[in-house]
N, C-alpha and C positions, 0 to 999 in steps of 0.2 A: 843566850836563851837556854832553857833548861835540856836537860837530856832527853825527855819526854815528848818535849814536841819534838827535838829533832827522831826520834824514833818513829812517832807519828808519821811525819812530814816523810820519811823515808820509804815507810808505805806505802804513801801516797804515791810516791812516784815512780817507787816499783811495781804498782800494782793500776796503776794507768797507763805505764811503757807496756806490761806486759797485755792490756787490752787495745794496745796501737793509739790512742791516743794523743795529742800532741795537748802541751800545757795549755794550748789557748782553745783549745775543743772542749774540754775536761770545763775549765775558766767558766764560757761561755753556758755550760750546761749548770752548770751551779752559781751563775749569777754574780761573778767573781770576778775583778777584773786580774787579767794574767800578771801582771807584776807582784799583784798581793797573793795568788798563789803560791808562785814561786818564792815569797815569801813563808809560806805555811812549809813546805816540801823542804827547803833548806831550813828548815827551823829555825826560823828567825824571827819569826811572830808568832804569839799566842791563835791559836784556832778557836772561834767560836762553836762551840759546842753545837749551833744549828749548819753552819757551814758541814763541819764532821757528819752529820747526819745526811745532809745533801749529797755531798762526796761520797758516802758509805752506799747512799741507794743508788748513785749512779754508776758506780765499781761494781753492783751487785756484788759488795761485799757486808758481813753486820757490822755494825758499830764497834762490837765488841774485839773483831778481830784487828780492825782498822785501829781505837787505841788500845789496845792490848799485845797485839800479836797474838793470842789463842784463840780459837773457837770456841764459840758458841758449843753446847752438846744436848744439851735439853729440847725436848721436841713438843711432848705433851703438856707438861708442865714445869716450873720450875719456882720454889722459894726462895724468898730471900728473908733470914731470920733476922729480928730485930739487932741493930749494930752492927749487921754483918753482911750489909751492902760493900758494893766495889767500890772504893772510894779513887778517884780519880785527881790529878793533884795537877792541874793544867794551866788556869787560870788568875790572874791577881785578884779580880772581882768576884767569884763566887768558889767555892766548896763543891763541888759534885760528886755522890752518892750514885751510881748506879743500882736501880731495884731489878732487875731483869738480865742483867749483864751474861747468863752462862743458858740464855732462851735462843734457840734458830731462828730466824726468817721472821725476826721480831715484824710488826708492823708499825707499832709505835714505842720509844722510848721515857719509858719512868724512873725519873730521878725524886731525891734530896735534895735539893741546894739549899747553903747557906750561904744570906747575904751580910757580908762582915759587913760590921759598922764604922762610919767614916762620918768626918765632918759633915755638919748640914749644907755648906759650898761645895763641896766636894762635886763634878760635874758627873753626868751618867756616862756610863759606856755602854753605847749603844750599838746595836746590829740587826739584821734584816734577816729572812729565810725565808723559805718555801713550807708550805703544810700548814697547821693548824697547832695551836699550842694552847696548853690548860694549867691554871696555875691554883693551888690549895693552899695557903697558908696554916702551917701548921703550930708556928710558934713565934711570939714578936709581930710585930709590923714594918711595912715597908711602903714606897712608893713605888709605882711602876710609871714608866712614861712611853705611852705608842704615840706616836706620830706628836701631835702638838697637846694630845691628852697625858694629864697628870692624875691619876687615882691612885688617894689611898688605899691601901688594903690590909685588913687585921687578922688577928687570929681566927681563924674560923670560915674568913671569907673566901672566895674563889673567882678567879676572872676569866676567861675566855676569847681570843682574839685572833684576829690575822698576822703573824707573824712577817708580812712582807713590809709590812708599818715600820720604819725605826723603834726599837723597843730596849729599856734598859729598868733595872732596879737600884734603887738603894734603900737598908736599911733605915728605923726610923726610931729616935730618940736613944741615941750613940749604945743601942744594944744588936749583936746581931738575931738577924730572924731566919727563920727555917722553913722551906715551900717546897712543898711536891710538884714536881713538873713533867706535863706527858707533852712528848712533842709528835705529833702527826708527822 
């Protein structure tokens, strides 16, 4: 697995030892079962970017510190100029752009994601979370799948849902597309 997550993962489990913790506490609160933690913490698995978020509010740590290692510094406000988002390199499935990455005590997290293009067989990779999620397409199209629902979605449109649904994307007509995503 790449260096990345294991960097991640190592946060993770110094940063849950040092709030007393046990891996299956930690699991249990983020809706994880403990083996696929232990997973994430040895870097051995890709972390879903919504799991990372769960993990981050129940560390009462931000997102940013959790995969970055810096903090956050921005309190009142903070930009992020065009192409010069955090780009984050974690996953096989999407691209993530951080729009907020160097804000405090974020509430919600806004990204970029690009969904590379893959065959039309190609299966979804799907995962689950806690909060609420918003999704903008900004360029291309894509399909999204929550629970047994299949909707497209194009440029321009936006979708809205509960993220505790199984939920995955893929791009559509072998190009990839590009979507804003705020996760509660």
């Amino acid at each position: 697995m790449n260096n990345i997550n294991q960097e991640i993962g190592a946060r993770i489990k110094g940063i849950r030892e040092l709030n007393e913790l046990t891996l299956e506490n930690l699991a249990e609160r983020v809706n994880t079962p403990a083996e696929q933690l232990a997973d994430y913490e040895n870097g051995e698995a890709d972390i879903p970017l919504s799991i990372l978020h769960d993990i981050s509010a129940e560390l009462n740590i931000s997102m940013t510190e959790l995969i970055t290692g810096d903090r956050a510094k921005m309190s009142v406000y903070s930009v992020t100029r065009s192409g010069k988002g955090k780009g984050i390199d974690r996953r096989k499935a999407y691209d993530y752009t951080s729009l907020a990455d160097n804000f405090s005590r974020r509430k919600m997290e806004p990204f970029v994601i690009t969904i590379e293009a893959k065959p039309e067989d190609a299966p979804f990779t799907l995962n689950t979370h806690g909060g609420q999620e918003f999704h903008y397409c900004l360029e291309g199209s894509f399909v999204i799948m929550i629970g047994n629902h299949v909707i497209t979605i194009n440029e321009g449109d936006s979708i809205y849902f509960d993220p505790k649904h199984p939920h995955g994307m893929k791009a559509l007509n072998e190009k990839d597309a590009k979507d804003l995503v705020v996760l509660i």
